[in-house]
LUMTORBA-299837 format. One record per residue: residue number from 1; z, y, x of N, C-alpha, C in turn. Coordinates in pm, 1 decimal, always signed. Example, Ala and Ser with C-alpha at 12.3 -4.5 7.8 and 13.67 -1.06 7.14 Angstrom:
// residues 2
- nr; n.pz; n.py; n.px; ca.pz; ca.py; ca.px; c.pz; c.py; c.px
- 1; +780.0; -569.0; +1319.0; +780.0; -450.0; +1230.0; +780.0; -330.0; +1320.0 .
- 2; +708.0; -225.0; +1285.0; +714.0; -106.0; +1367.0; +787.0; +3.0; +1290.0 .
END
This chain:
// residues 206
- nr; n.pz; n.py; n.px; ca.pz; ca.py; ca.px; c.pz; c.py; c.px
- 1; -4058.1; +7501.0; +7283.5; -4130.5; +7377.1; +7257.5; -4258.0; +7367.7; +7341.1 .
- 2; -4300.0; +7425.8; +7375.8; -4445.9; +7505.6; +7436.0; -4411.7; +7419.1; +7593.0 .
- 3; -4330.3; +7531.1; +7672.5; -4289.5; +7449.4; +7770.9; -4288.9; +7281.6; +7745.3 .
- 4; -4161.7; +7217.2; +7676.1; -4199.6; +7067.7; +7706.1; -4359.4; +6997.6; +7631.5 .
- 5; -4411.4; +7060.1; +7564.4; -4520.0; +6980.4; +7545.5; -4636.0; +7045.3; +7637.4 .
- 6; -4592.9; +7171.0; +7713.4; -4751.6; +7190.2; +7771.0; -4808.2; +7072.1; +7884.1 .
- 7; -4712.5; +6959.0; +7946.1; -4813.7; +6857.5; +7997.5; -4795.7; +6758.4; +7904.8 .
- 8; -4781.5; +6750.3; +7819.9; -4797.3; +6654.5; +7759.0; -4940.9; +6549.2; +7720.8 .
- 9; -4989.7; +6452.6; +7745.7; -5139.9; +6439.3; +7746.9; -5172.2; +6388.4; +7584.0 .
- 10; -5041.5; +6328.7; +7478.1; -5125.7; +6285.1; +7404.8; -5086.0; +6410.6; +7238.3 .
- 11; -5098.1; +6555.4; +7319.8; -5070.3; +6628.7; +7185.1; -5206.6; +6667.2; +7138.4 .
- 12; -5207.1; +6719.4; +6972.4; -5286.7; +6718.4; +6904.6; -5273.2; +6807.6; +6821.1 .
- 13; -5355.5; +6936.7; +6845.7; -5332.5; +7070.1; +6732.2; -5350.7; +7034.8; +6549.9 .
- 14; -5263.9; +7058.9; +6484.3; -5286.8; +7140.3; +6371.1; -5341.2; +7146.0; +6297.5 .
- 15; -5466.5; +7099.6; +6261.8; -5609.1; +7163.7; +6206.3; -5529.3; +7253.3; +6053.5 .
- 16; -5430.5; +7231.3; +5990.1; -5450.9; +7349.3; +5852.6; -5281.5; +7302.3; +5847.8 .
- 17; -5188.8; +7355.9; +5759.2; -5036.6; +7353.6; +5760.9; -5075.0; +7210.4; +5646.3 .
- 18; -4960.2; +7115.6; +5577.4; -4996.6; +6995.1; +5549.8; -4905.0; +7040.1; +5381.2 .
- 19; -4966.1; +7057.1; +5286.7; -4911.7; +7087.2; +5166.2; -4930.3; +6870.9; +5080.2 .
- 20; -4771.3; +6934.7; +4956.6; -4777.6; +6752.8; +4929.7; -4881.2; +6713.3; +4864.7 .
- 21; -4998.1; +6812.3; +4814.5; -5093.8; +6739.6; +4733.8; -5228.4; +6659.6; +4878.4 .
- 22; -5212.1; +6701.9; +4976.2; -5283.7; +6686.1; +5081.6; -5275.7; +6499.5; +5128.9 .
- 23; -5442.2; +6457.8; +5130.9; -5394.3; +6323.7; +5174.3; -5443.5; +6278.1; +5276.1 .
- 24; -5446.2; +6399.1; +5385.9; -5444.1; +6402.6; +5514.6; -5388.5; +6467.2; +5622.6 .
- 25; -5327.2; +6386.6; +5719.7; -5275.7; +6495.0; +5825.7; -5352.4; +6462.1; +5915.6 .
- 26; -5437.8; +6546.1; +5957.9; -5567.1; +6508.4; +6055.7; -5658.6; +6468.9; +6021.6 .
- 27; -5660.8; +6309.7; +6131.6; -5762.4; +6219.1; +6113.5; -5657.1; +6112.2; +6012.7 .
- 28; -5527.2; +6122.6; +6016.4; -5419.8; +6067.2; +5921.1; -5426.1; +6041.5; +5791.1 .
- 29; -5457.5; +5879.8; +5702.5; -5487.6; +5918.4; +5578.6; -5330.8; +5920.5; +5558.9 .
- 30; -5258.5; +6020.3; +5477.6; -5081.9; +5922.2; +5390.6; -5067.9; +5871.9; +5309.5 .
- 31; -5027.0; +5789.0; +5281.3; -4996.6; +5680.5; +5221.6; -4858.4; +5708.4; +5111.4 .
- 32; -4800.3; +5697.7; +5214.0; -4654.0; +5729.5; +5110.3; -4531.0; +5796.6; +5224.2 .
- 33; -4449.4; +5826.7; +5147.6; -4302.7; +5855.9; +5237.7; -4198.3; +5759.2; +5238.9 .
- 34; -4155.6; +5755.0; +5337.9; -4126.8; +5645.2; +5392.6; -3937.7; +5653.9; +5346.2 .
- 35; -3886.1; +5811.6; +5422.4; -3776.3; +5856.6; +5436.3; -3774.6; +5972.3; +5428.7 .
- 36; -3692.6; +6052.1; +5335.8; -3681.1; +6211.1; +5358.8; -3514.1; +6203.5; +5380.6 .
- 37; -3516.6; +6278.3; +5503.7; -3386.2; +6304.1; +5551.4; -3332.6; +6471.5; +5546.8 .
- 38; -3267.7; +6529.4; +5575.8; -3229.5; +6689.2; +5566.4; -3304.6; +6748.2; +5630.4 .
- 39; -3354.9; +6732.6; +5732.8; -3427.5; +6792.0; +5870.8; -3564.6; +6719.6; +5860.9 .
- 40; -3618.1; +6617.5; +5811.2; -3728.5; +6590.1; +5896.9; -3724.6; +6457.0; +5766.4 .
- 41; -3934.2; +6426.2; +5776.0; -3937.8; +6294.1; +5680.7; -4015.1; +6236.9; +5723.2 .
- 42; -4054.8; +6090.9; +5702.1; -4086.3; +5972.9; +5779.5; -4209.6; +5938.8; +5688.7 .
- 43; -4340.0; +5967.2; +5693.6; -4467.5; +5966.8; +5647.6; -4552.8; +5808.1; +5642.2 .
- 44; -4574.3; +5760.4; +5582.8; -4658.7; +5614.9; +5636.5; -4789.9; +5639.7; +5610.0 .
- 45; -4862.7; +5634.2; +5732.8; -4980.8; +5689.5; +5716.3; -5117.1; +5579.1; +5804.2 .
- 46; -5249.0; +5592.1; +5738.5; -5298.1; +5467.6; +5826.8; -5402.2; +5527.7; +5912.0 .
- 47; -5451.0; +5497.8; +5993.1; -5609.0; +5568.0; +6084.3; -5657.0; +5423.8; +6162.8 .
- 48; -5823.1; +5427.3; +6117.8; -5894.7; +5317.8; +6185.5; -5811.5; +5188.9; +6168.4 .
- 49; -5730.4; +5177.2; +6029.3; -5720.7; +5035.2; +6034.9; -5591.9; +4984.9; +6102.9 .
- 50; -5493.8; +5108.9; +6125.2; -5385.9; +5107.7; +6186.8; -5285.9; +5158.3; +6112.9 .
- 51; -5153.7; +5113.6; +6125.6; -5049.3; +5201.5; +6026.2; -4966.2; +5259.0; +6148.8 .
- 52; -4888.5; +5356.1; +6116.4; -4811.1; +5468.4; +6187.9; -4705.7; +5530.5; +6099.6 .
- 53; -4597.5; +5536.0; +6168.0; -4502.7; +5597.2; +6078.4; -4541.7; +5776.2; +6176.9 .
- 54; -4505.6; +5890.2; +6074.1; -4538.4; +5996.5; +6136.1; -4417.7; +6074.5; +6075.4 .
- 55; -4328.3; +6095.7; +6205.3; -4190.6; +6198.9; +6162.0; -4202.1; +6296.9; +6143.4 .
- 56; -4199.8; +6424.1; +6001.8; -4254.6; +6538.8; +6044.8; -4105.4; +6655.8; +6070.1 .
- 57; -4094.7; +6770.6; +6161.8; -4027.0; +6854.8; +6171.8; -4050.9; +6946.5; +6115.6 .
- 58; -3970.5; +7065.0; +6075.0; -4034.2; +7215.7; +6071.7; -3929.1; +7299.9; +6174.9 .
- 59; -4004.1; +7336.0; +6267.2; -3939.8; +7463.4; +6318.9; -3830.8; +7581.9; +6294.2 .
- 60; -3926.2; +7626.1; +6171.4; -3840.2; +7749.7; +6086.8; -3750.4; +7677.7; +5997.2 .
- 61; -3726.6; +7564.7; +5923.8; -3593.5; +7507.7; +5917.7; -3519.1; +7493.8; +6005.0 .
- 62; -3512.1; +7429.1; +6137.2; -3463.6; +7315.5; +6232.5; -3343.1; +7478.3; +6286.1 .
- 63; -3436.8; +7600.5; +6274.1; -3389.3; +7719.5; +6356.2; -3280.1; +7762.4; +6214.5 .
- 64; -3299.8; +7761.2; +6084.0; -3204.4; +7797.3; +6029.4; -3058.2; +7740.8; +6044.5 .
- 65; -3042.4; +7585.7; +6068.5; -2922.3; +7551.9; +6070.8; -2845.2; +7587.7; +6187.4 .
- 66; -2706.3; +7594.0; +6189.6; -2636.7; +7632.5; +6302.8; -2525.9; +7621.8; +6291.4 .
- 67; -2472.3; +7578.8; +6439.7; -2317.0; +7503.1; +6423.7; -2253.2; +7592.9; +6520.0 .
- 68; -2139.3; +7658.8; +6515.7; -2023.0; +7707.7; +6580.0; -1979.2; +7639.8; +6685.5 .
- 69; -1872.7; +7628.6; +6769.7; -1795.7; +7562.9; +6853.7; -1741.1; +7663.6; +6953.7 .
- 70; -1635.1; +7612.2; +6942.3; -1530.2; +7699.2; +7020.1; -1477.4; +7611.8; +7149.2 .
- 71; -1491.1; +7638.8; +7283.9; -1453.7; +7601.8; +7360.4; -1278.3; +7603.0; +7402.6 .
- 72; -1224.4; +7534.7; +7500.3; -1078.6; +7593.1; +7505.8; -1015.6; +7708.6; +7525.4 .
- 73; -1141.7; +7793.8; +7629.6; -1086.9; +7951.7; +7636.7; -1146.5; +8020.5; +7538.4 .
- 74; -1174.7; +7949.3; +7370.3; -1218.1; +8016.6; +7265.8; -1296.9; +8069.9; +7268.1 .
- 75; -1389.7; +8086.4; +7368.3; -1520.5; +8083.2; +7362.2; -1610.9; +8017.7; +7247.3 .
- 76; -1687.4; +8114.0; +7171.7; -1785.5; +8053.8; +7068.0; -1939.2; +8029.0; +7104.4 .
- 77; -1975.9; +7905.3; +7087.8; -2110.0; +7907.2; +7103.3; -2214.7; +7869.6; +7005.0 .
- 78; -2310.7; +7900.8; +6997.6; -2406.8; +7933.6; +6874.9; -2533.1; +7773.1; +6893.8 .
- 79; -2521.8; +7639.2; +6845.6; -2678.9; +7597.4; +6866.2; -2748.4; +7539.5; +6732.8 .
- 80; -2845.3; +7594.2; +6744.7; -2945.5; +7496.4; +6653.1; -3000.0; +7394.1; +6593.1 .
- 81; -3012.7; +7304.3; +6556.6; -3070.9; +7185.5; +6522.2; -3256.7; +7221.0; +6605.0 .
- 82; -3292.2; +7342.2; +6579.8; -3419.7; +7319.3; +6656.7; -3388.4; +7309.5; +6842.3 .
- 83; -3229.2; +7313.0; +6915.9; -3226.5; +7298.1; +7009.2; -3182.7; +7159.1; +7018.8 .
- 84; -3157.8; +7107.7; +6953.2; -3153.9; +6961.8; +6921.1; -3294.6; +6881.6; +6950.3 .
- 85; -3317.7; +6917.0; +6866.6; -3509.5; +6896.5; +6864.6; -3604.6; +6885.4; +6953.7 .
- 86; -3564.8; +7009.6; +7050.5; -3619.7; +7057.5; +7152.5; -3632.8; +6896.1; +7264.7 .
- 87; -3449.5; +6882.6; +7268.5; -3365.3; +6767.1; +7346.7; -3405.1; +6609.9; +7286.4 .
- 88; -3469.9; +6590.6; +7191.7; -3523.8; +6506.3; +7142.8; -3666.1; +6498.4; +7191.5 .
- 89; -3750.0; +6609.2; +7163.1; -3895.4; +6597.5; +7218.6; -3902.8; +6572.3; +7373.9 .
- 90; -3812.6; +6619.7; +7465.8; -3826.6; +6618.2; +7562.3; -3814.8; +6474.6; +7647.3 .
- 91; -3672.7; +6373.1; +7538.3; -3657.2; +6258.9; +7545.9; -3780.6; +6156.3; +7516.9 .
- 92; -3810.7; +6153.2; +7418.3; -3970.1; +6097.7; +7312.0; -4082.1; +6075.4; +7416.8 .
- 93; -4085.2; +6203.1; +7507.6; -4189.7; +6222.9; +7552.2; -4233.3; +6140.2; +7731.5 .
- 94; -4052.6; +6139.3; +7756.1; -4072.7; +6058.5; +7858.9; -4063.6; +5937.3; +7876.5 .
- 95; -3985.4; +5827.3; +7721.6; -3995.8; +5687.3; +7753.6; -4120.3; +5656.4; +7721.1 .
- 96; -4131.2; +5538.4; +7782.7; -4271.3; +5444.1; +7735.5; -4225.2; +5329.9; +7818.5 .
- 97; -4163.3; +5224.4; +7690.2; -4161.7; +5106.9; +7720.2; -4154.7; +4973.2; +7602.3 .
- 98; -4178.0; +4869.6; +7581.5; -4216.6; +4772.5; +7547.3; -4078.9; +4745.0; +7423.5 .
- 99; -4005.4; +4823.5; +7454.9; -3859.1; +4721.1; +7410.0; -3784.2; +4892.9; +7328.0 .
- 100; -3855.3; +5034.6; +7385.0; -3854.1; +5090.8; +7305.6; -3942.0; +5148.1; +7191.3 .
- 101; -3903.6; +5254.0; +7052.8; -4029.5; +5276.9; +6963.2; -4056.5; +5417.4; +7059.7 .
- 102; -4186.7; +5449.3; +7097.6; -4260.4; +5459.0; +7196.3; -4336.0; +5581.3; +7077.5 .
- 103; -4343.5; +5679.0; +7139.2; -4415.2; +5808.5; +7056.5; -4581.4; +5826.8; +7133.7 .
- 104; -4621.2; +5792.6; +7048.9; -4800.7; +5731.6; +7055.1; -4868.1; +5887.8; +7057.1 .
- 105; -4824.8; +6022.2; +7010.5; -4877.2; +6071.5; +6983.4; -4799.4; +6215.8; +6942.8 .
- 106; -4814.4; +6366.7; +6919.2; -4770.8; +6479.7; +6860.9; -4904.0; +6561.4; +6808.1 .
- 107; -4861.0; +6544.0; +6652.4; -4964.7; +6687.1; +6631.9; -4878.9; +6832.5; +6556.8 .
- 108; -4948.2; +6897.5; +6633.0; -4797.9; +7006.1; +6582.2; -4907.1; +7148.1; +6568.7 .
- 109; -4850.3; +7256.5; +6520.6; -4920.2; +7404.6; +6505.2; -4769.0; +7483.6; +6562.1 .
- 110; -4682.1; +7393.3; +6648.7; -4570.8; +7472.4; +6710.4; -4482.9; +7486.2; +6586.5 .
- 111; -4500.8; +7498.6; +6448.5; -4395.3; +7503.9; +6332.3; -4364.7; +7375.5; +6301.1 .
- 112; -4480.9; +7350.8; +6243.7; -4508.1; +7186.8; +6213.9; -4509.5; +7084.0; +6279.7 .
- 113; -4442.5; +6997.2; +6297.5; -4454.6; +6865.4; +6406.3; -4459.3; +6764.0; +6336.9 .
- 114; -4537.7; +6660.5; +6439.1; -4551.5; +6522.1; +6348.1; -4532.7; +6433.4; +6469.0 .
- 115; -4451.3; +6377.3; +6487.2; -4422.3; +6299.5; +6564.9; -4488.9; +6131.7; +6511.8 .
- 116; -4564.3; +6071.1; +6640.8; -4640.3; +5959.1; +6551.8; -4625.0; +5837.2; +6681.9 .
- 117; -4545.7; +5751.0; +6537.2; -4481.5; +5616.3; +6610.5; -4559.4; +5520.8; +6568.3 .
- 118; -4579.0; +5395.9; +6602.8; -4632.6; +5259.4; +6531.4; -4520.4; +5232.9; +6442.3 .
- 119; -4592.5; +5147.2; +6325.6; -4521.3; +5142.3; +6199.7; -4462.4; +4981.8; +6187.8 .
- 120; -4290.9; +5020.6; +6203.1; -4257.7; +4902.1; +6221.2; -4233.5; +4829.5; +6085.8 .
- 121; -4291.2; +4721.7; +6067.0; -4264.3; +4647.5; +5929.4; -4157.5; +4647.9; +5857.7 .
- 122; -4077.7; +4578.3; +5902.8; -3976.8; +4530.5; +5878.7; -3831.9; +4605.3; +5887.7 .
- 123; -3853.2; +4723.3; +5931.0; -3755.3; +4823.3; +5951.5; -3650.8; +4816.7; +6057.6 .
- 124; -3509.8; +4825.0; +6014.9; -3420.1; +4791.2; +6087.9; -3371.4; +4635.3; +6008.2 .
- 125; -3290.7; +4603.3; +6151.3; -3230.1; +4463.8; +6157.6; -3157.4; +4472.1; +6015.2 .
- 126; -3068.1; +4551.0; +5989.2; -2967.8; +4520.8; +5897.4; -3087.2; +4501.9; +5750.5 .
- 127; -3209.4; +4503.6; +5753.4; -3175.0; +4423.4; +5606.1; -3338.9; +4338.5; +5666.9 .
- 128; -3407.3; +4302.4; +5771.8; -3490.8; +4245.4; +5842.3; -3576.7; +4170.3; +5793.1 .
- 129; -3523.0; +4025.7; +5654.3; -3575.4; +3924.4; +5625.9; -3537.2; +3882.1; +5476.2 .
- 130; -3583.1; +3911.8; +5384.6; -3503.9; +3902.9; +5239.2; -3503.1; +3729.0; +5222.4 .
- 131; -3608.5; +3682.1; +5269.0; -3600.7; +3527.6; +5266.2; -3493.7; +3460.5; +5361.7 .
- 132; -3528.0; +3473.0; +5482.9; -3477.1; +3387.6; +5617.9; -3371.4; +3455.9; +5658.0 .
- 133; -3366.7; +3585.2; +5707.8; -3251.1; +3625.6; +5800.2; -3216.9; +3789.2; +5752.6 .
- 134; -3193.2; +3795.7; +5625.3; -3164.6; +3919.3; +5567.8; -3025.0; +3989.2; +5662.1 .
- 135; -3011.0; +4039.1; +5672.0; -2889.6; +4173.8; +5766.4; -2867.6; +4277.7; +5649.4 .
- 136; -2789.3; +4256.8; +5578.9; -2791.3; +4353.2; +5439.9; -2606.8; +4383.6; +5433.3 .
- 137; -2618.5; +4509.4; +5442.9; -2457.4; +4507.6; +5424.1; -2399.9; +4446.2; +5312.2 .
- 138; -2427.6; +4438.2; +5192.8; -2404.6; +4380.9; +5041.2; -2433.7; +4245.3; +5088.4 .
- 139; -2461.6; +4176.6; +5175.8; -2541.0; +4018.7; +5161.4; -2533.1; +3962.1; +5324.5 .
- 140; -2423.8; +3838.5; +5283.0; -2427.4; +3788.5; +5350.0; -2486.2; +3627.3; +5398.5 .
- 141; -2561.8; +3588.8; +5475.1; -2616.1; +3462.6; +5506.2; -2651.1; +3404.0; +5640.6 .
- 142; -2666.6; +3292.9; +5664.8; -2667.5; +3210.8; +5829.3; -2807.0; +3295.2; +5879.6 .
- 143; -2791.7; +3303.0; +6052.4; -2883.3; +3359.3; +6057.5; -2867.0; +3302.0; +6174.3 .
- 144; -2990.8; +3256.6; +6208.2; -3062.6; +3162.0; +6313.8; -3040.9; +3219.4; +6464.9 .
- 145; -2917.1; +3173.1; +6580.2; -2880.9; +3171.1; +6693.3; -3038.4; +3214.5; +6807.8 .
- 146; -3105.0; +3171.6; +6746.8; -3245.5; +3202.8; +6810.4; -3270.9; +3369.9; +6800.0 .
- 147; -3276.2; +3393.0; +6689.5; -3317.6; +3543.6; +6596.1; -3221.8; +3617.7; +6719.2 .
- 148; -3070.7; +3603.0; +6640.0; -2968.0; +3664.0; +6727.8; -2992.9; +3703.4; +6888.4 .
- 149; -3006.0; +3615.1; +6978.4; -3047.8; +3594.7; +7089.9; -3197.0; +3723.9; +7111.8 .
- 150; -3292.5; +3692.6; +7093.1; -3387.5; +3750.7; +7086.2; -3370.4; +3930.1; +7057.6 .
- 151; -3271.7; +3986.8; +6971.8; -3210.9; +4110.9; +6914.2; -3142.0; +4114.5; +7036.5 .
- 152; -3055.6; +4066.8; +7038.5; -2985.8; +4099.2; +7231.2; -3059.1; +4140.5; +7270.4 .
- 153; -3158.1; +4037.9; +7339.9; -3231.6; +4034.3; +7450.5; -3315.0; +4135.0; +7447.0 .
- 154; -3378.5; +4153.5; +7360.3; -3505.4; +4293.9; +7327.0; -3356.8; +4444.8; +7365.1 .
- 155; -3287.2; +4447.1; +7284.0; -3163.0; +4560.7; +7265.6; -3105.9; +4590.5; +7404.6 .
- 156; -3055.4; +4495.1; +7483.8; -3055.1; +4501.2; +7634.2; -3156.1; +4564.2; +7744.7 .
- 157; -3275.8; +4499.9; +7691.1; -3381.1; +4542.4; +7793.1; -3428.4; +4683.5; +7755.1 .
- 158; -3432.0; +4725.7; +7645.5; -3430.7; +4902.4; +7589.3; -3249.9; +4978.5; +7687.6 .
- 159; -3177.5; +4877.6; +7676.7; -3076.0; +4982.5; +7752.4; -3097.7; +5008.4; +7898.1 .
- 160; -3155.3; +4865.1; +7954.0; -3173.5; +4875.6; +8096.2; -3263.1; +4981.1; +8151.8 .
- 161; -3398.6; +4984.3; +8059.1; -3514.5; +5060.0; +8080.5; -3449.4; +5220.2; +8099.9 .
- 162; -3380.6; +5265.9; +7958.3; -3351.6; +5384.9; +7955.1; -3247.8; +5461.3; +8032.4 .
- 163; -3125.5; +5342.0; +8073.3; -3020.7; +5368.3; +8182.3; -3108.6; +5365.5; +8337.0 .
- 164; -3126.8; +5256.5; +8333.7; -3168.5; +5271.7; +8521.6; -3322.6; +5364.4; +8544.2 .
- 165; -3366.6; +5293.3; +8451.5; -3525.1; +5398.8; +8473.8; -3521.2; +5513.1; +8458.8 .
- 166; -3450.9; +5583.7; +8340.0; -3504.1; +5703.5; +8284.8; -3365.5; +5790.0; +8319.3 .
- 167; -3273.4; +5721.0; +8302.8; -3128.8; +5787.6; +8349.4; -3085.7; +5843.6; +8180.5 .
- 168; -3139.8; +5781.4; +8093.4; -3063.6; +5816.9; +7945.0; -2967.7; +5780.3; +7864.1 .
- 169; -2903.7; +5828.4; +7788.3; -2830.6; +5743.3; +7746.7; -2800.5; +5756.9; +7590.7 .
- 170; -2820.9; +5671.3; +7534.0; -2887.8; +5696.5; +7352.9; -2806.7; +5716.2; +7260.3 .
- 171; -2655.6; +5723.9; +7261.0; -2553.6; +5806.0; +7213.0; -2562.2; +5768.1; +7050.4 .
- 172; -2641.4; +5653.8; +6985.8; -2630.4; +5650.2; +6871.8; -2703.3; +5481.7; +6833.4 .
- 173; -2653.2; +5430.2; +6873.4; -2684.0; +5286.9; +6862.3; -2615.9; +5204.8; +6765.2 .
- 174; -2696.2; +5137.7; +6700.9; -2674.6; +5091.3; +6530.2; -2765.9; +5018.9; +6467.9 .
- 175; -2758.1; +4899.0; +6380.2; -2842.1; +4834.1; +6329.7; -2922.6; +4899.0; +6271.4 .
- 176; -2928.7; +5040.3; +6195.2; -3067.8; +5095.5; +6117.7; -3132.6; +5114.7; +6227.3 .
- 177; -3088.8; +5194.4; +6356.3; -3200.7; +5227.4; +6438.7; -3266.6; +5174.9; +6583.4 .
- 178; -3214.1; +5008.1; +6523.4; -3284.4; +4872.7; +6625.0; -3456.1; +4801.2; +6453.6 .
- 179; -3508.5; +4847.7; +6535.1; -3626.5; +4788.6; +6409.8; -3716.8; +4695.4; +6461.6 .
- 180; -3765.6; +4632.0; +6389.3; -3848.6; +4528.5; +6376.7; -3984.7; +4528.4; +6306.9 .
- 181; -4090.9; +4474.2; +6357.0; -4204.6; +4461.8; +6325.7; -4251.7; +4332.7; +6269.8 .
- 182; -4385.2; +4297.3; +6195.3; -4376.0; +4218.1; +6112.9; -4400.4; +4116.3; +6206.3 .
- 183; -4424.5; +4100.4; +6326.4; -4446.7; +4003.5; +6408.8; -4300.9; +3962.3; +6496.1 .
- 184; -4175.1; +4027.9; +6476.2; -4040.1; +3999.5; +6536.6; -4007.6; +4026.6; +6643.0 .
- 185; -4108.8; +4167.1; +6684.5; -4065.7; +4244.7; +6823.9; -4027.6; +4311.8; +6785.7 .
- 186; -3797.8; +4351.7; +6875.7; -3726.1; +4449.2; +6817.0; -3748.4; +4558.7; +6899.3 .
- 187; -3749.6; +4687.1; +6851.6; -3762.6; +4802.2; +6961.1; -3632.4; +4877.8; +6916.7 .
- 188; -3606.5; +4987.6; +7028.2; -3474.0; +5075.6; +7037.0; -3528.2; +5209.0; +6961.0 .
- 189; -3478.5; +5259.2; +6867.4; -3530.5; +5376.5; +6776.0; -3443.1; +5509.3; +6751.2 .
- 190; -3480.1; +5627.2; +6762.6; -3379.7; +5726.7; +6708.8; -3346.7; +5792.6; +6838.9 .
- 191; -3389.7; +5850.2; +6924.7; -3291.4; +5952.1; +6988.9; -3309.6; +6054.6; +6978.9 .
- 192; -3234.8; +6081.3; +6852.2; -3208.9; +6213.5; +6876.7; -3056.0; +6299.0; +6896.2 .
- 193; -2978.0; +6189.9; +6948.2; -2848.1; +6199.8; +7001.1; -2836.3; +6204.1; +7125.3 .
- 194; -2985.2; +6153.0; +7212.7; -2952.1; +6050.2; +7339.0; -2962.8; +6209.0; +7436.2 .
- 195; -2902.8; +6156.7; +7590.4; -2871.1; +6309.4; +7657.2; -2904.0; +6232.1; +7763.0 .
- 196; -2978.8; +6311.2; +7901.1; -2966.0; +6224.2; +8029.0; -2799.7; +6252.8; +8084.3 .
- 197; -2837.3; +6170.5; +8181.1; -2693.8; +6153.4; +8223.5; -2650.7; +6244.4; +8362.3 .
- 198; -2561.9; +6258.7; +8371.8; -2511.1; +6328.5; +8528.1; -2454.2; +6242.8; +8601.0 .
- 199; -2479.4; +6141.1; +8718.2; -2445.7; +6076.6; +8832.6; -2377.1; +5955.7; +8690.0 .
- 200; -2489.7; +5910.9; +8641.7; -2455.5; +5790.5; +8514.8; -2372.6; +5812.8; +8450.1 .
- 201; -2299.3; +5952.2; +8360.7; -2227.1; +5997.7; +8311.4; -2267.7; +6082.0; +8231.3 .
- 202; -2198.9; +6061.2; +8083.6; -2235.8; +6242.2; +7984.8; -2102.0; +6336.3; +8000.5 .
- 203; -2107.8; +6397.6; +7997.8; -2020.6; +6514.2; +7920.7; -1986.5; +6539.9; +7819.3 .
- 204; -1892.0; +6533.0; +7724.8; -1853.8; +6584.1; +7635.0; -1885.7; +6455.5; +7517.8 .
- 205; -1897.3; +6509.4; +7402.4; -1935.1; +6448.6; +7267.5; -1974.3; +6508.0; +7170.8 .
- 206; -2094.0; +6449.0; +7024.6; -2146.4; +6517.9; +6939.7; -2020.1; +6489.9; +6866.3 .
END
């Protein structure tokens, strides 16, 4: 981890490990949790008047899990979820663009990571607008050719950026992880599937 974050310009040590009675990570007040997933949970936290969603990792989990795979000449190979991780930070760290969610920030003690995004309102598309243009799997209703259009158009320009610019390719694309802000700018969210490519090509499959 050391390696990809040592140029990193916007990391941020540690100051004490972050226990749940704690109602700070940093300069971070928290607020609430957003998402707890198996691996990692989604913090809503505010500073100077700003909200931030803050993903946190742990290391010494990420290194316990581990998956097998046997190649065709039965070959077994051993990887991690923290080499997963690794392939995620390394991704995070190099987009920065308008149309993707854009990692503002890392504060980590190398165990602990907090990955820190702007806090998108409105979440993902699929449930977007409980009044006007709800996206709810249970619920269906008209939803304005304009809206639609605009979700393209933002969703496109995150593929273009990350294919031609960056040479990535995001391997997990889906209405939870296209989100929206309370002002109706959609950004591209989640890679932690995404792999660069070889001569615009992946290899293999998760």
């Amino acid at each position: 981890m050391k390696d990809i974050l040592s140029n990193y310009s916007n990391l941020i040590y540690l100051n004490k490990y972050v226990k749940e009675k704690d109602k700070y990570i940093n300069d971070y007040r928290i607020i609430r949790t957003l998402n707890q997933g198996k691996f990692n949970k989604i913090i809503l936290c505010e500073k100077d008047n700003k909200f931030y969603a803050l993903k946190k990792y742990e290391k010494s989990l990420l290194e316990k899990k581990r998956d097998f795979t046997k190649s065709n000449n039965n070959k077994i190979s051993i990887k991690s979820k923290y080499d997963d991780f690794k392939n995620e930070l390394q991704i995070i760290t190099d987009i920065k663009n308008e149309y993707c969610l854009t990692c503002e920030g890392i504060i980590t003690n190398y165990d602990e990571v907090y990955i820190i995004y702007e806090y998108m309102e409105n979440d993902s598309i699929l449930k977007f607008d409980e009044y006007f243009f709800v996206l709810d799997k249970n619920y269906t209703c008209f939803i304005p050719i304009q809206v639609i259009k605009c979700i393209i158009k933002s969703v496109l320009n995150s593929f273009s950026y990350i294919h031609n610019e960056k040479n990535i390719c995001h391997r997990d694309v889906k209405p939870s992880n296209i989100l929206m802000d309370k002002n109706g700018r959609v950004k591209l969210s989640d890679f932690g599937e995404s792999e660069y490519m070889v001569d615009k090509k992946i290899k293999g499959s998760r």
